[in-house]
NUBASE-697934 format. One record per residue: residue in three letters; residue number from 1; x, y, z of N, C-alpha, C, O in turn. Coordinates in pm, 1 decimal. Layout:
BEGIN
<ALA, NUM, <X, Y, Z>, <X, Y, Z>, <X, Y, Z>, <X, Y, Z>>
...
***
This chain:
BEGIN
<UNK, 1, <-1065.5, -893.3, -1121.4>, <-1027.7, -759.0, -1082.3>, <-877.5, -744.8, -1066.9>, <-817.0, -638.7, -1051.3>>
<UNK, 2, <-823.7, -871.6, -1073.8>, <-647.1, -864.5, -1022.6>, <-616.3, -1013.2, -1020.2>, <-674.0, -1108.2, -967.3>>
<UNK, 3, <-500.3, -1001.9, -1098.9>, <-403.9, -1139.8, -1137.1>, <-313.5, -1123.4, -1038.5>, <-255.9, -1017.5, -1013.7>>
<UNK, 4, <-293.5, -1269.8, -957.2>, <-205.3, -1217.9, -841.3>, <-72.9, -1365.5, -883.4>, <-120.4, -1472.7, -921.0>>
<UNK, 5, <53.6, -1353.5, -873.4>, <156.6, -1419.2, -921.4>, <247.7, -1446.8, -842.7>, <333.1, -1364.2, -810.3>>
<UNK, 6, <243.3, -1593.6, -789.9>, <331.6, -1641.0, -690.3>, <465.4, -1645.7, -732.2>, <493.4, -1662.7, -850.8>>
<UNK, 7, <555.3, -1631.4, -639.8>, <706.6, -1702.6, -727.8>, <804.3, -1716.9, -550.6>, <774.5, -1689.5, -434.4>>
<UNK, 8, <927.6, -1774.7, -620.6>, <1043.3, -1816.0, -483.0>, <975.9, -1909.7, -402.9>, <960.7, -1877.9, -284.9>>
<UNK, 9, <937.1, -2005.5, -436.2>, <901.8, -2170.8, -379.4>, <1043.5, -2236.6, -386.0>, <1153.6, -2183.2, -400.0>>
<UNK, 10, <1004.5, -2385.2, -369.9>, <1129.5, -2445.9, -382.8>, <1184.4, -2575.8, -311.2>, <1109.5, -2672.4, -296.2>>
<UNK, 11, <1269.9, -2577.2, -282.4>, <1350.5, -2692.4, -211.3>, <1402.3, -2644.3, -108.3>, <1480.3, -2559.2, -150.9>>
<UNK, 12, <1409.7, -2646.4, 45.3>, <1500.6, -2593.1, 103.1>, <1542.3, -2697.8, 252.7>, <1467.9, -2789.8, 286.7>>
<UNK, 13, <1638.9, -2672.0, 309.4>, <1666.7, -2776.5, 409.2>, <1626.2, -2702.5, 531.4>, <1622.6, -2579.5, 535.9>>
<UNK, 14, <1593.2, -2787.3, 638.7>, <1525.3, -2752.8, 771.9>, <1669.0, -2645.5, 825.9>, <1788.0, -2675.8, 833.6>>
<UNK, 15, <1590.9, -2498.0, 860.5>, <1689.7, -2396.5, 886.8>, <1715.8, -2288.7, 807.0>, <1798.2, -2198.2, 819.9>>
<UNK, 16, <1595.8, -2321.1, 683.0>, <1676.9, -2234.9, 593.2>, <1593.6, -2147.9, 559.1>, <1493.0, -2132.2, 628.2>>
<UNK, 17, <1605.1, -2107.2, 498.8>, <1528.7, -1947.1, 424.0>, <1486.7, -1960.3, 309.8>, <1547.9, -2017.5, 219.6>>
<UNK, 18, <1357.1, -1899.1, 299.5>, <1326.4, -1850.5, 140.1>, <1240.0, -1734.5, 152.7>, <1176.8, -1710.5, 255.5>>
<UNK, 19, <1237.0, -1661.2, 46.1>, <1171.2, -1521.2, 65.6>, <1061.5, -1541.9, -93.4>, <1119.7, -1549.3, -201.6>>
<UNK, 20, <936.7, -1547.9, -89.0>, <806.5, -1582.6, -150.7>, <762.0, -1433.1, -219.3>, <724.4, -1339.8, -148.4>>
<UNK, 21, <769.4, -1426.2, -330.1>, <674.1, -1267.3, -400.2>, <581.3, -1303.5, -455.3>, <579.3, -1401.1, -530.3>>
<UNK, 22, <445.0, -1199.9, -416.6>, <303.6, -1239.2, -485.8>, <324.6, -1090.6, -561.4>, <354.1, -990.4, -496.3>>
<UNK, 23, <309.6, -1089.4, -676.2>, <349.8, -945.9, -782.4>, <134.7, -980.6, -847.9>, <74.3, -1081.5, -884.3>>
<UNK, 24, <90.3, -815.3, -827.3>, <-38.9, -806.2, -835.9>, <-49.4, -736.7, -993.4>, <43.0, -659.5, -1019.2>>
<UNK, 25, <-144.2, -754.8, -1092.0>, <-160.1, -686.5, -1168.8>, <-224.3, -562.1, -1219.6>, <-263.2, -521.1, -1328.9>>
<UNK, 26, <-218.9, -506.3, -1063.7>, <-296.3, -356.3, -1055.7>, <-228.0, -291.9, -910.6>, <-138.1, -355.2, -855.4>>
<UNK, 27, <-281.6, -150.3, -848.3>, <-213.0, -117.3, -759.3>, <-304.7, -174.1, -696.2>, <-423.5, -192.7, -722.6>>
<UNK, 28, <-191.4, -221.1, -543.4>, <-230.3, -291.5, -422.0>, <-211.3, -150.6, -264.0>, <-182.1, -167.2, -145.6>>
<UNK, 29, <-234.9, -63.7, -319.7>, <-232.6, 60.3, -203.6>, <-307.3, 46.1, -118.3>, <-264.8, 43.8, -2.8>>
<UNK, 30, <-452.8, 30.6, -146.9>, <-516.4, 43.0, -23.6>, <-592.6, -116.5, -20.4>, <-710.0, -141.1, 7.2>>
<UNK, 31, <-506.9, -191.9, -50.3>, <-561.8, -352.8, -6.5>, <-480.7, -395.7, 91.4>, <-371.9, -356.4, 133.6>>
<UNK, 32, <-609.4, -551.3, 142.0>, <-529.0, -617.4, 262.7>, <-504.7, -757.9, 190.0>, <-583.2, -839.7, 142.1>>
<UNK, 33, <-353.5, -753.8, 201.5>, <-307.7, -916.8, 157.7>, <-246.9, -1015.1, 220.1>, <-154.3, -999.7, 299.7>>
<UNK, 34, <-302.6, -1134.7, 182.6>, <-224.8, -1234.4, 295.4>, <-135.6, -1347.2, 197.7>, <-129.7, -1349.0, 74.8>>
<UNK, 35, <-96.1, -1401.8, 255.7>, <-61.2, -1480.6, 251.4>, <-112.6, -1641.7, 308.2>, <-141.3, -1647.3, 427.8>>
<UNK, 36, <-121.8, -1742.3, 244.0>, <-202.8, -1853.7, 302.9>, <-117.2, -1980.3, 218.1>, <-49.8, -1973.3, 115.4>>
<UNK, 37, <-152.8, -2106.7, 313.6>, <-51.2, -2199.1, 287.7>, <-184.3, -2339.9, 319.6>, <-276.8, -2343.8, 400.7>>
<UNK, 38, <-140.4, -2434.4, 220.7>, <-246.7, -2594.6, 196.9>, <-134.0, -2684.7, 224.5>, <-36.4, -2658.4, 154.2>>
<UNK, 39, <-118.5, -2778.5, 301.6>, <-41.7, -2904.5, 316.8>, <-106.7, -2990.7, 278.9>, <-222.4, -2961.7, 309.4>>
<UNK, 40, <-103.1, -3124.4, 206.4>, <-128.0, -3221.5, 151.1>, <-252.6, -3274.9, 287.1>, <-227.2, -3292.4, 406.2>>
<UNK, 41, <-348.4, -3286.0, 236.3>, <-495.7, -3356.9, 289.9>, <-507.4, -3246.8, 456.7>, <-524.8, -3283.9, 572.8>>
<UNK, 42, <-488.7, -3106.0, 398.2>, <-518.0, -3042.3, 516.1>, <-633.3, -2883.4, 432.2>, <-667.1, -2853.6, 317.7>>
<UNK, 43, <-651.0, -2836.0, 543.2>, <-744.8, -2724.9, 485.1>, <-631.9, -2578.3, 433.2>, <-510.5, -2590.1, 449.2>>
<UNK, 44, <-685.7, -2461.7, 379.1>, <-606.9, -2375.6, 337.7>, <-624.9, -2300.2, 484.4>, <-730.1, -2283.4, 546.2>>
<UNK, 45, <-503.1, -2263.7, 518.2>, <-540.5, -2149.2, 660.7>, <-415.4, -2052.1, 632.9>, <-298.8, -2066.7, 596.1>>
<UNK, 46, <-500.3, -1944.2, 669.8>, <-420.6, -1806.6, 673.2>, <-250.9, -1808.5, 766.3>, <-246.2, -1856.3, 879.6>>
<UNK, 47, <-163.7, -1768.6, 719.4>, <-26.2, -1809.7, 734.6>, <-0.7, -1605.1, 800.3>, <57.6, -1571.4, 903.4>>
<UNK, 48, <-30.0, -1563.6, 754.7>, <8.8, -1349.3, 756.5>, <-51.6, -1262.3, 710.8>, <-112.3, -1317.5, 619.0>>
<UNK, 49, <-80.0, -1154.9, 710.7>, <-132.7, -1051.4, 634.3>, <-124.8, -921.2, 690.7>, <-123.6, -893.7, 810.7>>
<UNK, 50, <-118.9, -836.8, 585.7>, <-70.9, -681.6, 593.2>, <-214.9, -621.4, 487.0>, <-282.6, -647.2, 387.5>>
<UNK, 51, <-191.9, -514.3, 611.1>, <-331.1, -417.3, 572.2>, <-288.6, -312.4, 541.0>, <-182.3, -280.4, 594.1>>
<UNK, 52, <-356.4, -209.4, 436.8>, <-297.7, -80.7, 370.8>, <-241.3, 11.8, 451.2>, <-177.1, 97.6, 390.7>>
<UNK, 53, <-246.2, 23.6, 599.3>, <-157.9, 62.3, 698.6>, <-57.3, 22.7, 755.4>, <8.6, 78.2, 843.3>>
<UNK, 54, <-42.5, -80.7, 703.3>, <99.5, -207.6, 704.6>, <81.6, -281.3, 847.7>, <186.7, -324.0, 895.7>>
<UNK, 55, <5.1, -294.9, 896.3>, <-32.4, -366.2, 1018.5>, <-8.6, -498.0, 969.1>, <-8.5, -528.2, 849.8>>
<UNK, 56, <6.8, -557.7, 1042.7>, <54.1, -704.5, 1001.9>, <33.8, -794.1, 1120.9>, <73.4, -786.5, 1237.2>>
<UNK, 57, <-31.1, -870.5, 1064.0>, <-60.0, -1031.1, 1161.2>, <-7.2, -1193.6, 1091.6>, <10.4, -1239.4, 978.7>>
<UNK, 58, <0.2, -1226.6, 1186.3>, <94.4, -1366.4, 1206.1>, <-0.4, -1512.4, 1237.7>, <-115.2, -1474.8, 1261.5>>
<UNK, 59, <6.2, -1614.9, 1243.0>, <-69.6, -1732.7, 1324.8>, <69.6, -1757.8, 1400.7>, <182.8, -1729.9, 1361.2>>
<UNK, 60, <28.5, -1819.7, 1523.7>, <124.6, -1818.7, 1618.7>, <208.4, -1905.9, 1575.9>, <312.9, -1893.4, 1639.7>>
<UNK, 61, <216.6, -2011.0, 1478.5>, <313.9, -2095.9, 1432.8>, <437.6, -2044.5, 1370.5>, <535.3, -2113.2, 1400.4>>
<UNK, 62, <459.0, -1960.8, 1305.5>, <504.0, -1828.1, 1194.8>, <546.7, -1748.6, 1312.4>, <669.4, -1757.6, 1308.1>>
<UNK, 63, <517.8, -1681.5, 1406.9>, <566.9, -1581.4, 1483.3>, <722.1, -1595.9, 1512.8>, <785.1, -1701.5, 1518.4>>
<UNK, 64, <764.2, -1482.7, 1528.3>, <923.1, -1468.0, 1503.6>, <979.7, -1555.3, 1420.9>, <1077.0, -1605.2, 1477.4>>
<UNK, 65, <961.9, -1604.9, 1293.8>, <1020.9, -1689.6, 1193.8>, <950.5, -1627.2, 1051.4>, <1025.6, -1655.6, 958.1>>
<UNK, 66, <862.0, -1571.1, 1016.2>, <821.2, -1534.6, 904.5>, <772.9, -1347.1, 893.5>, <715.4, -1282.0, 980.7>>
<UNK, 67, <811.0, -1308.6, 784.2>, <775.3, -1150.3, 800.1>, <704.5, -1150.9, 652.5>, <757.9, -1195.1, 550.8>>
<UNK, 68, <582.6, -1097.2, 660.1>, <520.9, -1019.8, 552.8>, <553.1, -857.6, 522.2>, <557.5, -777.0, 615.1>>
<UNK, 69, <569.9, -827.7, 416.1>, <628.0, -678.1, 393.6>, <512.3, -638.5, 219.0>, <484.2, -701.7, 117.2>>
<UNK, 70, <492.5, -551.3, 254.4>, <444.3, -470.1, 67.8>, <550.4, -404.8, 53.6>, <641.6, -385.7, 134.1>>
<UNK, 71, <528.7, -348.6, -117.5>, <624.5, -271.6, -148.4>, <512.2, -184.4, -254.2>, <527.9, -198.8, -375.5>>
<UNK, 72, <434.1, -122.0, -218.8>, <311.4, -71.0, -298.3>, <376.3, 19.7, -423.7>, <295.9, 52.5, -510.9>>
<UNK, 73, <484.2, 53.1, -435.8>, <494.0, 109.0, -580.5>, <550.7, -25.5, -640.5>, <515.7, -17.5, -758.3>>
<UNK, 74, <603.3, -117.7, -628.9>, <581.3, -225.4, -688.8>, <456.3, -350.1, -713.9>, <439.2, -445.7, -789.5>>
<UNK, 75, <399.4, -297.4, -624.9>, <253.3, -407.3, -656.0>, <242.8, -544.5, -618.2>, <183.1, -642.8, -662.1>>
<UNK, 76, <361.2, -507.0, -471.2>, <437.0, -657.2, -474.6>, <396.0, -698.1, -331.4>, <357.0, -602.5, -264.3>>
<UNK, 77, <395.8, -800.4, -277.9>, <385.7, -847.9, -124.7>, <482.0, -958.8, -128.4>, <493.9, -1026.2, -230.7>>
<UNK, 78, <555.4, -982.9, -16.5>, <669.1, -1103.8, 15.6>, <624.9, -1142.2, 126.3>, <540.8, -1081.7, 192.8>>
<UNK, 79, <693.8, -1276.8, 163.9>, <644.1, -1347.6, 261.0>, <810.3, -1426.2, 274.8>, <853.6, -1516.2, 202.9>>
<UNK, 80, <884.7, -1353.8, 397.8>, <1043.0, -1391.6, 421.9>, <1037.1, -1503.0, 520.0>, <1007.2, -1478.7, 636.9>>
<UNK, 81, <1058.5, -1599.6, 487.8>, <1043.9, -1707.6, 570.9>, <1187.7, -1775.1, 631.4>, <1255.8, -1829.2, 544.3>>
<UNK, 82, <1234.9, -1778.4, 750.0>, <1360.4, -1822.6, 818.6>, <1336.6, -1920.1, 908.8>, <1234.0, -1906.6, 975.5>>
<UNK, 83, <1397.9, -2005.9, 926.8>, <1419.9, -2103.8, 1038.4>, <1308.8, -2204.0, 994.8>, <1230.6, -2253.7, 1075.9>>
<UNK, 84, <1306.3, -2240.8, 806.6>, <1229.1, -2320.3, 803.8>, <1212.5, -2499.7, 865.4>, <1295.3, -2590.7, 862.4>>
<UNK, 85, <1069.1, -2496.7, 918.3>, <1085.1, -2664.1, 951.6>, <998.8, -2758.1, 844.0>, <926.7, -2708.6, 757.3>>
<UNK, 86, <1014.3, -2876.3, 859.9>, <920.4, -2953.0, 759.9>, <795.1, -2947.8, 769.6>, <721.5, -2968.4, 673.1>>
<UNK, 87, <752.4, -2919.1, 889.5>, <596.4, -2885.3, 885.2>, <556.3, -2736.0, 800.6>, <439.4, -2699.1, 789.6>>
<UNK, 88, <619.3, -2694.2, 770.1>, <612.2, -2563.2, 686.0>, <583.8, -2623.2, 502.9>, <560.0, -2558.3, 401.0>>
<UNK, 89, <596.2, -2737.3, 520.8>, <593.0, -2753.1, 382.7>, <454.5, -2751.1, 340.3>, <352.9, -2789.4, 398.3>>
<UNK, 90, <472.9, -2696.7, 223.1>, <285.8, -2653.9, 188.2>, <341.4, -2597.2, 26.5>, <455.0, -2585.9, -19.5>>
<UNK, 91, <193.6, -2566.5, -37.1>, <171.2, -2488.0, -148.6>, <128.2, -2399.4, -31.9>, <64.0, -2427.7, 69.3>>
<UNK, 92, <206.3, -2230.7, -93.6>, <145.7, -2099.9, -22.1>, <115.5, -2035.5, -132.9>, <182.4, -2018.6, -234.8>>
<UNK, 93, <4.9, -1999.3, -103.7>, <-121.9, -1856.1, -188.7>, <-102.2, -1716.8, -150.2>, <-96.0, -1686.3, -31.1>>
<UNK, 94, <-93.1, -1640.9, -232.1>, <-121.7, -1509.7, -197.4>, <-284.2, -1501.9, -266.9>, <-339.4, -1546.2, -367.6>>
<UNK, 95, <-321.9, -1419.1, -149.8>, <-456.5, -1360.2, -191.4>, <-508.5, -1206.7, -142.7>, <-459.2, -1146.2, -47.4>>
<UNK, 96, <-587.0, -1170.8, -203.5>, <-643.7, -1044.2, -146.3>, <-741.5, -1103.6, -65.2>, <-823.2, -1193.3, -86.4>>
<UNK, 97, <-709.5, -1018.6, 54.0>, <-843.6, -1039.6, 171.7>, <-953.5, -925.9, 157.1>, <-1075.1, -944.5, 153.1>>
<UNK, 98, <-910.5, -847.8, 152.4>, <-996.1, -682.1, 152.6>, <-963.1, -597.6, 59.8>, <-843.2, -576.7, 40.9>>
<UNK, 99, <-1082.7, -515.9, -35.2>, <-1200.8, -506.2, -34.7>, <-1276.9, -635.1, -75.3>, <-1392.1, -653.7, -36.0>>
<UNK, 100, <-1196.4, -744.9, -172.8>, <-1229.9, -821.4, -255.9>, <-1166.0, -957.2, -220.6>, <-1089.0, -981.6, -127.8>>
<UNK, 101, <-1220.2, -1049.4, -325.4>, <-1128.2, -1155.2, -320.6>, <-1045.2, -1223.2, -406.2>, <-1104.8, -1282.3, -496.2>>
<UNK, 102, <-929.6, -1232.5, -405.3>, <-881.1, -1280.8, -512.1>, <-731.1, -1401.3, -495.1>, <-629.0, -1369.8, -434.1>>
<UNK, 103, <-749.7, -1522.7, -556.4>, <-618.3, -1627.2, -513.4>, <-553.6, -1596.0, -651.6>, <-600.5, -1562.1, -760.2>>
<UNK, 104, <-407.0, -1624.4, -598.1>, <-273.5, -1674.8, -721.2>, <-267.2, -1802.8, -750.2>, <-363.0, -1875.7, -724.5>>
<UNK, 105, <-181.1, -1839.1, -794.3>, <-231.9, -2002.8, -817.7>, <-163.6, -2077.7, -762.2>, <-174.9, -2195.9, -794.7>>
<UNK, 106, <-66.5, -2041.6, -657.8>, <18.3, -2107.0, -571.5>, <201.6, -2130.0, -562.2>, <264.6, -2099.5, -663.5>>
<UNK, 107, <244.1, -2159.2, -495.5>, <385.3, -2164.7, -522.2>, <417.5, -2302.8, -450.9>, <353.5, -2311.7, -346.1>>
<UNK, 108, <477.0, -2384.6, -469.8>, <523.1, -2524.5, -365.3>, <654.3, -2493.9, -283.0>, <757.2, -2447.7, -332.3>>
<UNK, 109, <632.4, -2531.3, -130.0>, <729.5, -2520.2, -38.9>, <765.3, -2672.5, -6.7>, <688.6, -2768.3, 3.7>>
<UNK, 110, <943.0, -2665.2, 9.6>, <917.5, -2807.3, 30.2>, <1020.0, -2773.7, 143.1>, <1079.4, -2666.8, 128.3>>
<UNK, 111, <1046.8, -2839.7, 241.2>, <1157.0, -2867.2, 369.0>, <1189.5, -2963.7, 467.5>, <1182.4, -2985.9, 588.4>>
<UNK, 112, <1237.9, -3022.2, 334.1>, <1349.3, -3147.3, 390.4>, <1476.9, -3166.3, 404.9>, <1531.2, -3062.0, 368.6>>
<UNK, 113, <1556.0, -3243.4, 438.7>, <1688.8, -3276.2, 421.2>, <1702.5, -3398.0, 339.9>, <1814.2, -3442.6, 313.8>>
***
């Protein structure tokens, strides 16, 4: 129902920033999307998500350090990530949560020095 396309992964040093786009291949107006993140021999768990009213939720790890935003005439969702630490390192997914379901195929975070 929808191709969803990770991008802005990377390399970054503890402190630093990167800002993550999941670009959808249809309109994302009245969907809820998250964002979700896998660390090496751990489970996938929900990292943010914004609902077609732009409500937005966090896991308390992420709070005041990460912002989810849409940009619905672009088809786009970001995931601005600051004050990264190494436990942040993961492959992060965008997916649709609501009406449907749908994963991207991932982006790699890495944060080391």
């Amino acid at each position: 129902q929808v191709q969803l396309v990770e991008s802005g992964g990377g390399l970054v040093q503890p402190g630093g920033s990167l800002r993550l786009s999941c670009e959808a291949s249809r309109s994302i107006f009245s969907i809820t999307m998250g964002w979700y993140r896998q660390a090496p021999g751990k489970q996938r768990d929900l990292v943010a998500s914004t609902s077609s009213s732009g409500s937005t939720n966090y896991v308390d790890s992420v709070k005041g350090r990460f912002t989810i935003s849409r940009d619905n005439a672009k088809n786009t969702v970001y995931l601005q990530m600051n004050s990264l630490k190494p436990e942040d390192t993961a492959v992060y997914y965008c997916k649709v949560i609501w009406p449907f379901t749908a994963w991207g195929q991932g982006t790699q975070v890495t944060v080391s020095s």
